[in-house]
Every structure is written in structure tokens, then in C-alpha cells.
C-alpha positions in Angstrom: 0.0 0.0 0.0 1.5 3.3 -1.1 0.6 6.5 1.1 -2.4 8.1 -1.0 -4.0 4.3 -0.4 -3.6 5.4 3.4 -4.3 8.6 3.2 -7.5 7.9 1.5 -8.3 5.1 3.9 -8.1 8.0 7.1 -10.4 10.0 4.7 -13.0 7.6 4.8 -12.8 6.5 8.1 -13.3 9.9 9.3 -16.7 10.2 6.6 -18.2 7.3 8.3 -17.5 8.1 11.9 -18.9 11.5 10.9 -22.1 10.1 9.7 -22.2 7.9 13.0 -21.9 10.5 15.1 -24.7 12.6 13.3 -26.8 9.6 13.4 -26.4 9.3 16.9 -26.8 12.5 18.1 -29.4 13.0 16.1 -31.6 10.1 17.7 -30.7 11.3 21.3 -32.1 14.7 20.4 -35.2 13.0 19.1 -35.5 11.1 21.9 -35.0 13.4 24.8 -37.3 16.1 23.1 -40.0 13.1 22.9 -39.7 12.3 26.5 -39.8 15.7 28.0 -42.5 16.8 26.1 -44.6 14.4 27.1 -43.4 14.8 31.1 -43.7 18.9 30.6 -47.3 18.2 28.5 -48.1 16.2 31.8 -47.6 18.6 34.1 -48.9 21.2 32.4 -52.2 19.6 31.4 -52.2 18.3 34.9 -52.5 14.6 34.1 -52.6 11.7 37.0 -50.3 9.9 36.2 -46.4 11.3 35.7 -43.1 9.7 35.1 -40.8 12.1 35.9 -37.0 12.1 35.8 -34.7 15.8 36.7 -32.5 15.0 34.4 -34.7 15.6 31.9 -35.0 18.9 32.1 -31.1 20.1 31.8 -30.9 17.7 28.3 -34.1 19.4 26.8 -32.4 22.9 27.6 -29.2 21.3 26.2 -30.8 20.5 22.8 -30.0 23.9 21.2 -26.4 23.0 22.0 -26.2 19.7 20.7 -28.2 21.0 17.6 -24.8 23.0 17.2 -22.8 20.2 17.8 -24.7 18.5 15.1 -23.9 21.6 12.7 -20.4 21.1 13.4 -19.9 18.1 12.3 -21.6 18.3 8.9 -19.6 21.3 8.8 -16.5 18.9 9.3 -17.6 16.7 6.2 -18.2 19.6 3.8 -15.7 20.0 1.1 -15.3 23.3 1.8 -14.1 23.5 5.3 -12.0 26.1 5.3 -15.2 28.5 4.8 -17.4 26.9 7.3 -14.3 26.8 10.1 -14.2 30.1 10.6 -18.0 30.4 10.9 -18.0 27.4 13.9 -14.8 28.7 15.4 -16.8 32.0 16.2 -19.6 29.8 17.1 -17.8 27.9 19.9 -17.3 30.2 22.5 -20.8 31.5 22.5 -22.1 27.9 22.4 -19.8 26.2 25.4 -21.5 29.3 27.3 -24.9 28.4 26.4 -24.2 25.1 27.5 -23.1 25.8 30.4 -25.8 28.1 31.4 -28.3 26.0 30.5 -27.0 23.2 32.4 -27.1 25.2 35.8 -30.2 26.8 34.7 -31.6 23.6 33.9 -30.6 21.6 37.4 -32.0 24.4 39.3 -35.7 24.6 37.4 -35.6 20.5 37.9 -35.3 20.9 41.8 -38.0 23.7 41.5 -40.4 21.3 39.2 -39.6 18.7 41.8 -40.7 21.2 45.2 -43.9 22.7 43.3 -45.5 21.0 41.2 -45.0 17.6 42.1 -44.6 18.0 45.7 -47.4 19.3 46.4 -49.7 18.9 43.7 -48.7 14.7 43.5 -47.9 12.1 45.5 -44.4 9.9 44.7 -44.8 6.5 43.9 -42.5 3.9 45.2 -40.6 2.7 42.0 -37.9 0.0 42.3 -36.5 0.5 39.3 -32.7 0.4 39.0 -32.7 1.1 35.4 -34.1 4.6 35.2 -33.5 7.4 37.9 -37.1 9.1 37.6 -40.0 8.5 39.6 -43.7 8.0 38.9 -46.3 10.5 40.4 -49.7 10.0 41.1 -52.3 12.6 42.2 -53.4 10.2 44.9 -51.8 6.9 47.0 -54.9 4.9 45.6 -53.6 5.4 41.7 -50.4 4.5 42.8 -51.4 1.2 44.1 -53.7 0.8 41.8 -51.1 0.9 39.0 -48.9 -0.7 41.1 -51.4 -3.5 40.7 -51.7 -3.2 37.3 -48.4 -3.6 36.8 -47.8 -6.7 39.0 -50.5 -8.2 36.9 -49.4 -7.9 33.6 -45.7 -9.3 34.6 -47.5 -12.3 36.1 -49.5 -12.9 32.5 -46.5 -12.0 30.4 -45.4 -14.8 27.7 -42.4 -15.2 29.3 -43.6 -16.9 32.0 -44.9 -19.9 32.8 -48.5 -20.2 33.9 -52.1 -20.6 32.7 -52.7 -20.1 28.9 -55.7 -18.7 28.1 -55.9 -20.5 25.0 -55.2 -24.3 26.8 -59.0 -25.8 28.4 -58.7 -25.7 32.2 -59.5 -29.4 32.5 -56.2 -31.2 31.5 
């Protein structure tokens, strides 16, 4: 292999893990707006039900930021680079600051939404999850153990399982 085979090789490397990363960040921008529309909508609306994690809110005031960060790395796969560097290096600086505001801006309006709204308004359900951090709210204890019940019914009919089968005759 001479050196252009190499250099060409580097080339497209960096092409696809461009194209990953946009993919990627792309989806978790899609995703978190999703989800904390939804828990906002909730709120807002009132609903009686609520799952509701503070992280949330610092990533959806982070989205602007990481809709930069997207920017910048199409930027990085355009031929013309050098015209589109300049234009994200004075882009940077105000961006990083964003991001940082929004981040403290963002953990303090999730302990507020956690004090108002939902502690007073809801009551916290007990979740055992280890997977996810948030917690479900309820506006009463009955609708939490009612969809605690719910719940604890649909794992014990779930295919995985073995039990009755609605489909076998009870006589066997």
C-alpha cells in the first residue's frame, strides 16, 4: 500500500464516523425532546399519572447546544471546510456558554419542578427501578397502588412466563 491508499483510507474512516456520530446525536435529540415533552405536557395539562425524571430537564435545555454540535460536524464533512471553520470557530465560544448556562439553569428549574408542582400537587410512587432514575407521580396513594397492581399483573401474564394459557382448556 503506497501513502495516498492510506491517506484515502483515514479519509473515509473519518466520513463514516462523521455520519455515525450525526446519526447518533441526532436520535438522542429525538428522543430526549419526545420524552420531555410528554413529562412537561403532563404537568402542564395536569395529568394523574407522571413519570418524571430531573435529568430531563437540563438535556431538553441542552438541545440547542447539541443542535450546534450536530452543525459542526456536517460542517467537518463539507468540502469546503475552510469557509465553514471560521464560521463554527466564532460559534464555539458562544455555544460552550450556552451550554453551560443552560446546564445550571436547567438543574436548578428541575429541583423547583420537583418542590412545586410535584410535591405538592402529586404524591411519589414507590418505583424499584434500577434502570431509570425518575419517579412516577400520582395525584393520589390509591392510583399508585392501583397501577402498582396493574403492573404486578401484567408481569404475572407475560409470555415469558410460565402459567395458565388462556388459550389451553382448564381441564387437563
Amino acid at each position: 500500500m503506497d501513502i495516498i491508499d492510506i491517506m484515502n483510507m483515514v479519509k473515509v474512516k473519518g466520513y463514516v464516523y462523521g455520519i455515525i456520530i450525526i446519526i447518533c446525536l441526532t436520535g438522542i435529540m429525538v428522543f430526549v425532546y419526545n420524552t420531555v415533552i410528554t413529562t412537561i405536557m403532563g404537568i402542564i395539562k395536569g395529568e394523574d399519572y407522571i413519570l418524571y425524571d430531573p435529568k430531563q430537564i437540563p438535556l431538553f435545555l441542552l438541545l440547542p447546544a447539541m443542535v450546534v454540535a450536530d452543525l459542526f460536524v456536517i460542517c467537518l464533512l463539507l468540502p469546503f471546510r475552510k469557509k465553514t471553520d471560521v464560521i463554527m470557530q466564532k460559534l464555539f465560544i458562544p455555544t460552550t456558554v450556552y451550554a453551560i448556562v443552560a446546564f445550571a439553569i436547567g438543574i436548578f428549574m428541575s429541583m423547583v419542578i420537583s418542590f412545586y408542582p410535584l410535591g405538592t400537587d402529586y404524591y411519589q410512587c414507590k418505583s424499584t427501578s434500577i434502570v431509570s432514575s425518575g419517579s412516577y407521580y400520582a395525584r393520589t396513594k390509591e392510583m399508585c397502588k392501583q397501577r402498582a397492581y396493574i403492573s404486578t399483573n401484567e408481569e404475572e401474564r407475560s409470555p415469558g412466563k410460565p402459567g395458565k394459557n388462556r388459550l389451553e382448556s382448564p381441564v387437563q
